[in-house]
C-alpha positions as CSV (number, residue, x, y, z in Angstrom):
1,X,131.2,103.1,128.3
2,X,131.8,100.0,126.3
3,X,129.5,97.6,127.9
4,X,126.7,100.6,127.5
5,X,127.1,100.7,123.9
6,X,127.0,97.0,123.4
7,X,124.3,96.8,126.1
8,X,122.3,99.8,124.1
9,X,123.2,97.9,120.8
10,X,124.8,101.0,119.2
11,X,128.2,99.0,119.1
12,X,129.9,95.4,118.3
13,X,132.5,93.5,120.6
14,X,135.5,93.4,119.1
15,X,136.7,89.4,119.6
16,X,139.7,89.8,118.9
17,X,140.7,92.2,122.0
18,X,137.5,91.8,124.0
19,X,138.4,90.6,127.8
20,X,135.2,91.2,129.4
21,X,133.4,88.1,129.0
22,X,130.2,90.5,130.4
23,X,130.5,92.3,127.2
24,X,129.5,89.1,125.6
25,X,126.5,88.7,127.8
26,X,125.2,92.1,126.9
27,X,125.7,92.0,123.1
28,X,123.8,88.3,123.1
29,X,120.9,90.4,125.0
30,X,121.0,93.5,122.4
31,X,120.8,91.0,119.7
32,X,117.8,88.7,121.4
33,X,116.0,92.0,122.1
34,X,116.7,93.4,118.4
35,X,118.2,96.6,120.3
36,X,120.4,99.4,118.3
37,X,122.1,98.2,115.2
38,X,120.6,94.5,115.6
39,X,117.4,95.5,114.5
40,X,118.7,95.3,111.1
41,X,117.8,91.9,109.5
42,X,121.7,91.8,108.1
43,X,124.2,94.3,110.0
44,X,127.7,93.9,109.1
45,X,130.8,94.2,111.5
46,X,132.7,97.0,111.1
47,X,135.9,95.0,110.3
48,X,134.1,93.1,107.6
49,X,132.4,96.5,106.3
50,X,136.4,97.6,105.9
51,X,137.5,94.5,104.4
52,X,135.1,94.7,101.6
53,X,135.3,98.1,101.2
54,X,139.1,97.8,100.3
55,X,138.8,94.8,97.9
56,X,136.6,96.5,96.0
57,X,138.8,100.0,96.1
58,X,141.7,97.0,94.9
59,X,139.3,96.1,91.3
């Protein structure tokens, strides 16, 4: 299920627990191909999405 996501471009590898060096692969494909979420000209990770979402709840 995860490598379809990424493959599909409807979701991000994770770096920091990703194993699967395949996974890799396929997100490098999704993004050449501008596939899913990589057809926006900026997307954000979800982590970094978080991140800045709680700094600016901490202002």
């Amino acid at each position: 299920m995860n490598a379809q996501m990424v493959e599909l471009g409807m979701a991000w590898v994770y770096r920091r627990f990703a194993k699967d060096s395949v996974l890799f692969e396929l997100e490098r494909q999704a993004q050449a191909d501008k596939r899913g979420l990589w057809a926006d000209s900026d997307p954000v990770a979800p982590w970094e999405y978080r991140h800045n979402k709680r700094a600016q709840a901490a202002l």
